[in-house]
C-alpha positions in Angstrom: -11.3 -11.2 12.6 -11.6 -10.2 8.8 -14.9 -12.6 9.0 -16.9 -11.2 12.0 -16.0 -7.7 10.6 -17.7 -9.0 7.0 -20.6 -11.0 9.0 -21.1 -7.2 11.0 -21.0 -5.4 7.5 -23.7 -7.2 6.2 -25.5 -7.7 9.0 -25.4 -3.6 8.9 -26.6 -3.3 5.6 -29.5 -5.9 5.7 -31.0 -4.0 8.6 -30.3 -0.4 7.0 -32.1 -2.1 3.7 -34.8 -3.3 5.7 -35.4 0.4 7.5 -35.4 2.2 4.3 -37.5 -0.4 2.2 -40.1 -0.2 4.9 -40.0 3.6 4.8 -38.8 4.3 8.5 -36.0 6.7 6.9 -35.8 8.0 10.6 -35.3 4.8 12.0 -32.5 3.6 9.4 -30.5 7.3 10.0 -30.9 6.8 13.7 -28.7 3.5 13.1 -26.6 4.7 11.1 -25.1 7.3 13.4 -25.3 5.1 15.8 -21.9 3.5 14.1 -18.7 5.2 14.5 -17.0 7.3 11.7 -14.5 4.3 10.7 -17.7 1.7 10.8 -20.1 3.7 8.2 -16.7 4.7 5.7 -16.1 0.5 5.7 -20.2 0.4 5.0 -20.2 2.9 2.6 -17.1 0.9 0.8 -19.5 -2.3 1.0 -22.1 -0.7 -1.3 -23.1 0.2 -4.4 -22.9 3.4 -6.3 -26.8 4.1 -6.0 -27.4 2.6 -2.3 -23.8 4.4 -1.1 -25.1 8.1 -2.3 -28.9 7.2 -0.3 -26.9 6.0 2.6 -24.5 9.0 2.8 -27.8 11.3 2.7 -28.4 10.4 6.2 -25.1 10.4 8.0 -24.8 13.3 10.1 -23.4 16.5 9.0 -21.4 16.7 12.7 -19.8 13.1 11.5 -18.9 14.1 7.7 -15.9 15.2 7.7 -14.4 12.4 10.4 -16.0 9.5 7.3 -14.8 11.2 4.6 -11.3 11.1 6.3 -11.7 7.1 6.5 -12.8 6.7 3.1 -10.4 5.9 0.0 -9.4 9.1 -2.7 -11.7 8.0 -5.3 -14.9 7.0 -3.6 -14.3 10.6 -1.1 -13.9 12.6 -4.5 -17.0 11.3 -5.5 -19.0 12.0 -2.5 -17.6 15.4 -2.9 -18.8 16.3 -5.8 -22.2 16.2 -4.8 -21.7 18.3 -1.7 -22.8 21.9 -1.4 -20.1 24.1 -1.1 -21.1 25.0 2.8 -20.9 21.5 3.7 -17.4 21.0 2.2 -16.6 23.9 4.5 -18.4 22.6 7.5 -17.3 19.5 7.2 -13.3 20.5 8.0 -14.8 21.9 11.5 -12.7 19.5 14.4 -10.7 17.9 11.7 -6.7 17.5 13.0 -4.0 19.1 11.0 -2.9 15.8 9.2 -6.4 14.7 8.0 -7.4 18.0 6.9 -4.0 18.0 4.6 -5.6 15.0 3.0 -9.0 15.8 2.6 -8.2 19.6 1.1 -6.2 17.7 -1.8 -9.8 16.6 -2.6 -11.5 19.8 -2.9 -12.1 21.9 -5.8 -9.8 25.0 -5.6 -12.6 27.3 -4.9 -13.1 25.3 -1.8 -9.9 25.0 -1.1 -9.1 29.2 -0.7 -12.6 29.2 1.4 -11.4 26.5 3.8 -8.3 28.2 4.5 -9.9 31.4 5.1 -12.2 29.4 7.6 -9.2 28.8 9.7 -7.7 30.9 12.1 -4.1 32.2 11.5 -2.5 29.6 13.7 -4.3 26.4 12.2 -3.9 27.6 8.9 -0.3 28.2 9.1 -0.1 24.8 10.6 -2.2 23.6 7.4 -0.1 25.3 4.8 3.4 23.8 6.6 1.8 19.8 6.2 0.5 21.3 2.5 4.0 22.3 1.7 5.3 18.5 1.6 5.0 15.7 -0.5 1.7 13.8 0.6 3.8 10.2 0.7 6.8 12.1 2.7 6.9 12.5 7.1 6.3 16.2 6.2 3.1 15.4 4.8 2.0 12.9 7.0 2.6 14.4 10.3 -0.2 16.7 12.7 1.1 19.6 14.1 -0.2 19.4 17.2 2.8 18.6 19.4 3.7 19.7 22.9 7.0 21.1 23.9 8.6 21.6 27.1 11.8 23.7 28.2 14.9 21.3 29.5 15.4 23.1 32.6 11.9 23.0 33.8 10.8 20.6 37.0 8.4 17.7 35.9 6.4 19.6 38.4 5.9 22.8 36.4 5.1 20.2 33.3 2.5 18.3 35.2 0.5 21.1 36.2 1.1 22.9 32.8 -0.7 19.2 31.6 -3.3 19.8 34.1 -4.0 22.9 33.1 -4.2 22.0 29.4 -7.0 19.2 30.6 -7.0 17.0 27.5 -3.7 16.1 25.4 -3.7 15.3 21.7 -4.2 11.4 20.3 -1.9 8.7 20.9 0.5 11.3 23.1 3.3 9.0 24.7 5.7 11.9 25.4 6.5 15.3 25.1 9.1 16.7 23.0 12.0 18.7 24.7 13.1 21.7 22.5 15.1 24.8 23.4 14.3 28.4 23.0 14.9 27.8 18.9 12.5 24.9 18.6 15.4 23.0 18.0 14.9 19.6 18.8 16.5 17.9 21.7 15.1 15.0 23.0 11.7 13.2 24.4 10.1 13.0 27.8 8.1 10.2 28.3 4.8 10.6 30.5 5.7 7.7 32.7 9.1 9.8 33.4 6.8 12.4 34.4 4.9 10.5 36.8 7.2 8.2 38.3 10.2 10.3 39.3 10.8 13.0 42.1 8.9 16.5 41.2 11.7 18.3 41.6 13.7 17.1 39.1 14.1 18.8 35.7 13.1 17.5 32.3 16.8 17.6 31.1 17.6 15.2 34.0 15.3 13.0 32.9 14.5 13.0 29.5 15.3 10.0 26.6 18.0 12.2 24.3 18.6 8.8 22.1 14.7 9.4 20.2 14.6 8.2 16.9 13.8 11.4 14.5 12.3 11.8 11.3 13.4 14.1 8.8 10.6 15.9 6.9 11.8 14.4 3.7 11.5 10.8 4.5 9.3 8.7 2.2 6.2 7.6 4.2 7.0 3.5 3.7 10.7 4.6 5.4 8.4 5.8 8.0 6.6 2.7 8.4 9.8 0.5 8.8 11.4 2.6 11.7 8.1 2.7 13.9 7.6 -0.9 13.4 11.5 -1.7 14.0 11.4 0.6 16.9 7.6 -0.1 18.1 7.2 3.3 18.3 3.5 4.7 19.2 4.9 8.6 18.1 8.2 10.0 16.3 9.2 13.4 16.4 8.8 15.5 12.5 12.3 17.6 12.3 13.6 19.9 9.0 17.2 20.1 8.1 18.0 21.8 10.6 16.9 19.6 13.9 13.7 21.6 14.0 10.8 20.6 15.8 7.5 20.4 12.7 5.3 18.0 14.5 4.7 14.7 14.8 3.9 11.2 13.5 1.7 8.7 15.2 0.7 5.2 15.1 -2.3 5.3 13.4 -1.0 7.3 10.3 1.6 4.8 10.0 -0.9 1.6 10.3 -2.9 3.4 7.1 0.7 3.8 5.4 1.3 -0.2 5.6 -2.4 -1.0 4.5 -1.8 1.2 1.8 1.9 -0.5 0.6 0.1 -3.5 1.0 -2.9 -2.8 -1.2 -0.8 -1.5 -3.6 1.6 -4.7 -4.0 -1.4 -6.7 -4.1 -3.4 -5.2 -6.6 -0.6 -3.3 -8.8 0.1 -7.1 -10.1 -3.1 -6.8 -11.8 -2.7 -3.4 -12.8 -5.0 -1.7 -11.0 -4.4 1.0 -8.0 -5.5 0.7 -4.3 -7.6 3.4 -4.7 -10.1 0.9 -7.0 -13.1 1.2 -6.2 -15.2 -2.7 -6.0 -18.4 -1.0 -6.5 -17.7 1.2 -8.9 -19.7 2.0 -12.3 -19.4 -0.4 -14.9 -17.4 1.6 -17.4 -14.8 3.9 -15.8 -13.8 0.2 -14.3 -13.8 -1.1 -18.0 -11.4 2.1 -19.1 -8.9 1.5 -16.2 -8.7 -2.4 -16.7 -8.4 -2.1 -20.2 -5.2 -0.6 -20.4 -3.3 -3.7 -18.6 -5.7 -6.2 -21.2 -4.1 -3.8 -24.2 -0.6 -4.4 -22.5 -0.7 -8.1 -21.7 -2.4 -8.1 -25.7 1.0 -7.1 -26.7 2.7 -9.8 -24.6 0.5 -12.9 -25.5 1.2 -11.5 -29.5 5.2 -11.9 -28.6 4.5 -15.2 -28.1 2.5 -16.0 -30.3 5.0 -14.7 -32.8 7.5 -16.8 -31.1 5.5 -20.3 -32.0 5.0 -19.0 -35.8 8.6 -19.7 -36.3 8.1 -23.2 -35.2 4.8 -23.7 -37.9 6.7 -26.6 -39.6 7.7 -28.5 -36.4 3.9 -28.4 -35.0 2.4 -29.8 -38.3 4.8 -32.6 -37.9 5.1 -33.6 -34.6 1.5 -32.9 -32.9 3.0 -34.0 -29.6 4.4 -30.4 -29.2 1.3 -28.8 -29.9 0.2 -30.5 -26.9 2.7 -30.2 -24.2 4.2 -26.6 -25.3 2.1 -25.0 -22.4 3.3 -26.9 -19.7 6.9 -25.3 -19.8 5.9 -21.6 -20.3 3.5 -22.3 -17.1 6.0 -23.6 -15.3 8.5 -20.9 -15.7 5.8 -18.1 -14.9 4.8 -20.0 -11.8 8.6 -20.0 -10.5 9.4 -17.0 -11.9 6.3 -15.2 -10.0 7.7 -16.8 -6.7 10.5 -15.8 -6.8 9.7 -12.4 -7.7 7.2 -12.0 -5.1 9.5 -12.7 -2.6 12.0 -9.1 -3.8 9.4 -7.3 -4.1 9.0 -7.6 -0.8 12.3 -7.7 0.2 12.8 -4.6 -1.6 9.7 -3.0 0.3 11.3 -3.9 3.6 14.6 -2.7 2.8 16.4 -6.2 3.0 17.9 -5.9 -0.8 20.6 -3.8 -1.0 23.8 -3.8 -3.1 25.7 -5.8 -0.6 23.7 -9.0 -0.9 22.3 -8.8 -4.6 24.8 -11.4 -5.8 24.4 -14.0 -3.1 20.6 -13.9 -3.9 20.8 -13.9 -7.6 23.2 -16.8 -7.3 20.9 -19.1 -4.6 17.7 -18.1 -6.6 19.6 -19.8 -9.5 20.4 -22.6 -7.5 16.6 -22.9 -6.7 15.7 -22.3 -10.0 18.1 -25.2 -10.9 17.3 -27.9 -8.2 13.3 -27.3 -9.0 13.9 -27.3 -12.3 15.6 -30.6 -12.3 12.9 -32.1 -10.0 10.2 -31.2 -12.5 12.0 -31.8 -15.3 12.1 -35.5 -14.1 8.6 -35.7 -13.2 7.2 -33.6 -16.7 9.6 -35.7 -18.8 8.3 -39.4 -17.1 4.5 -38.2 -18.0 5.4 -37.2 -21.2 6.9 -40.3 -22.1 4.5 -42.8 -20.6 1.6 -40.3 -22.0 3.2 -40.1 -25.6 5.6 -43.3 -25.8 8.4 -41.3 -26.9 11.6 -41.0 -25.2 12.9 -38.2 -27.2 10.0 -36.2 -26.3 10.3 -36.4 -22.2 14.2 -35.5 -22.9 13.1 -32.7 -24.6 10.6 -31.1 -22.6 12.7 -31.9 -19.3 15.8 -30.1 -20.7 13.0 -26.9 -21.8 11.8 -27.1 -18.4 15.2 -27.3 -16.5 16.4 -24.3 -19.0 12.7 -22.4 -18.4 12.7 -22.3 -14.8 16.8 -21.5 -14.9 15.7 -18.3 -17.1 12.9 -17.6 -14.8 14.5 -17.8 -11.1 17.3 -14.9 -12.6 14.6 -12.9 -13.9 12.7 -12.6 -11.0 15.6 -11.3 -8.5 16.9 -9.0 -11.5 13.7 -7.8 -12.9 12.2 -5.6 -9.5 16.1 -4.7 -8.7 16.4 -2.9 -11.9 13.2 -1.5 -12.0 13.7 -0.5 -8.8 16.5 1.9 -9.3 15.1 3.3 -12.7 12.2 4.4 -10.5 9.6 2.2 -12.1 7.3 0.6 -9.5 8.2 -3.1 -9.8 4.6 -4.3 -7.6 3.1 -2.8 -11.4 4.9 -3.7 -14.1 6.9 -6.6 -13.1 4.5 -9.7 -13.6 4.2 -8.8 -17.0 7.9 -8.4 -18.2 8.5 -11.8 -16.0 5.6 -13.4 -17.8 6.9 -12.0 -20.8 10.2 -13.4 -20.7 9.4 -17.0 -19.6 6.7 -17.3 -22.0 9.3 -16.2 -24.8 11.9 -18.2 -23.4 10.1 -21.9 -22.4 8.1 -21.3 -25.7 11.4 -21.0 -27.7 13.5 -23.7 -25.8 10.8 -26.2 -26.5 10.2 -25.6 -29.6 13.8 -25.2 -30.4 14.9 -28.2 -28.8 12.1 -30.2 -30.8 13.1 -28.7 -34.1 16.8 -30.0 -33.5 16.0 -33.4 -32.2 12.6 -34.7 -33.1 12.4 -33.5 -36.4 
């Protein structure tokens, strides 16, 4: 699937290159808007700085604001800056409630107060309410643009109330049932609307056992109870049990694309907001920083083999084979690290069953290490004709990957609850720490007994 959408990509982009290198500017914008919103963001993403800010030129203005929505913060906030101050405007015309929360965060504050002038009262109360939450909390995800119904109502007064409405809001599976307060009281399912008696009320009816989502509720919480549930909507509620709005399923499905980006590319230090094809040195500023930290790292150890200067001048042996057990403990220890961070994303770590996984990690740790240590100890010996060496370097292993299986279940866990995003900074204190540690059992271990 990820191939014929890259094959389509560049298919797109050889044929827009070929219309604007021939001079049929026409032609190639003609194309372009051919191509849904969601198509020409991903195409804009798939270029270069100089060739994305041609491209944008000729997208529509009708289809602006609906791209800018699809595209990532830092590449949208560059497109922005560009834009006349009308367009910014214009292009919030049709936007819903949720994506125009998102995009505003983007503006310059003059544009900001002009946009929510633009708006009508209701719209822009709507806007301020989604504005008024955290932008990774429900209350910040969710559109206002539910519909309510009374409990005692037929489903025959709703039905024509949806006919009279004529077209109902995206991804709509059911209406929410509120009283007179807007107090939240349960769901009506459109197939409950259709398939029972007229006549009978939406109370009699309706699902009261809805799962509801406080305001307040981090967004990746979010994800985990529509995808536990398979939920296609959830109802937004305050405090008090009433109604906000809603989330649907296509908020949530950018949510796990964007905890997934963010595991994968916070282990190199970098945000999912990176742009690929961005300018040569604001990339060089941001990637620096993690090259100045791992500096410091790679200096530890360094430090760590100066104490052991005497041992390498006289047995040359270690020189050679001190790598192998700080690369096997960072292999391990990433694995096992890996694997809480994502248990920790999913919510399957939790104080009750810390120990039991610190304690068969250790096990794990142990078992592979033994394994290897058997393997890395036989080569060593049949490569250096030294027995003393292969017991060495297997008991450094065995000791290594020991060190590094606890580090990897304890390092995310307590970064986790001192609030320091373990996806970031973990690799490095676990490459840290097994470097330090296989580095200095080795070298130990050969200082006591080879020298």
């Amino acid at each position: 699937m990820e191939q014929d959408r890259s094959q389509k990509t560049e298919d797109q982009i050889l044929a827009l290159s070929d219309a604007l290198q021939s001079g049929t500017m026409q032609h190639a914008r003609g194309m372009l808007n051919e191509l849904s919103p969601a198509e020409i963001a991903h195409l804009l993403e798939s270029l270069p700085h100089t060739e994305r800010n041609i491209i944008w030129e000729l997208v529509d203005p009708d289809k602006e604001g609906e791209v800018l929505i699809q595209l990532g913060d830092e590449i949208r906030s560059t497109l922005i800056k560009d834009m006349s101050l009308q367009d910014m405007v214009n292009a919030t015309e049709g936007m819903d409630v949720d994506d125009l929360a998102d995009y505003i965060q983007a503006l310059p504050d003059r544009v900001t107060t002009q946009v929510l002038t633009s708006l009508d009262t209701q719209n822009r109360e709507r806007l301020e309410a989604v504005l008024s939450y955290p932008e990774d909390s429900a209350g910040g995800l969710m559109n206002t643009d539910t519909i309510t119904v009374r409990g005692e109502v037929t489903l025959d007064v709703v039905l024509r109330y949806l006919r009279r409405m004529g077209k109902l809001p995206d991804h709509t599976d059911s209406l929410f049932v509120t009283n007179r307060d807007n107090v939240f009281i349960g769901t009506l399912p459109l197939a409950s609307i259709v398939t029972n008696d007229p006549d009978k009320t939406v109370a009699e009816v309706m699902s009261r056992d809805t799962e509801v989502i406080k305001a307040s509720m981090e967004d990746d919480e979010v994800a985990k109870i529509f995808e536990t549930h398979d939920l296609i909507s959830a109802p937004v509620v305050d405090e008090n049990m009433k109604l906000l709005g809603r989330i649907t399923v296509d908020d949530v499905v950018d949510v796990i694309r964007d905890e997934a980006e963010h595991s994968v590319l916070g282990m190199a230090g970098l945000t999912e907001e990176e742009d690929l094809f961005a300018p040569p040195l604001p990339s060089a500023k941001r990637r620096a920083v993690w090259l100045g930290i791992n500096l410091i790292t790679a200096f530890m150890a360094s430090w760590v083999v100066s104490n052991f200067e005497d041992t390498l001048q006289k047995v040359v042996t270690i020189a050679v084979l001190m790598n192998v057990v700080a690369s096997m403990g960072g292999i391990a220890g990433s694995q096992t690290l890996t694997l809480v961070i994502r248990g920790l994303a999913l919510g399957q770590v939790s104080r009750s069953n810390r120990s039991w996984l610190v304690n068969k990690e250790i096990i794990v740790g142990l078992l592979n290490g033994i394994a290897w240590a058997f393997v890395i100890g036989a080569i060593s010996v049949f490569w250096f004709d030294d027995l003393q060496v292969g017991y060495v370097i297997a008991a450094a292993t065995i000791i290594n990957l020991f060190v590094a299986a606890f580090s990897g279940v304890v390092i995310p866990i307590v970064m986790n609850k001192l609030n320091i995003d373990p996806a970031i900074a973990g690799n490095v204190v676990l490459t840290t720490i097994t470097d330090i540690v296989g580095l200095f059992a080795f070298l130990g271990l050969a200082t006591a007994f080879l020298l």
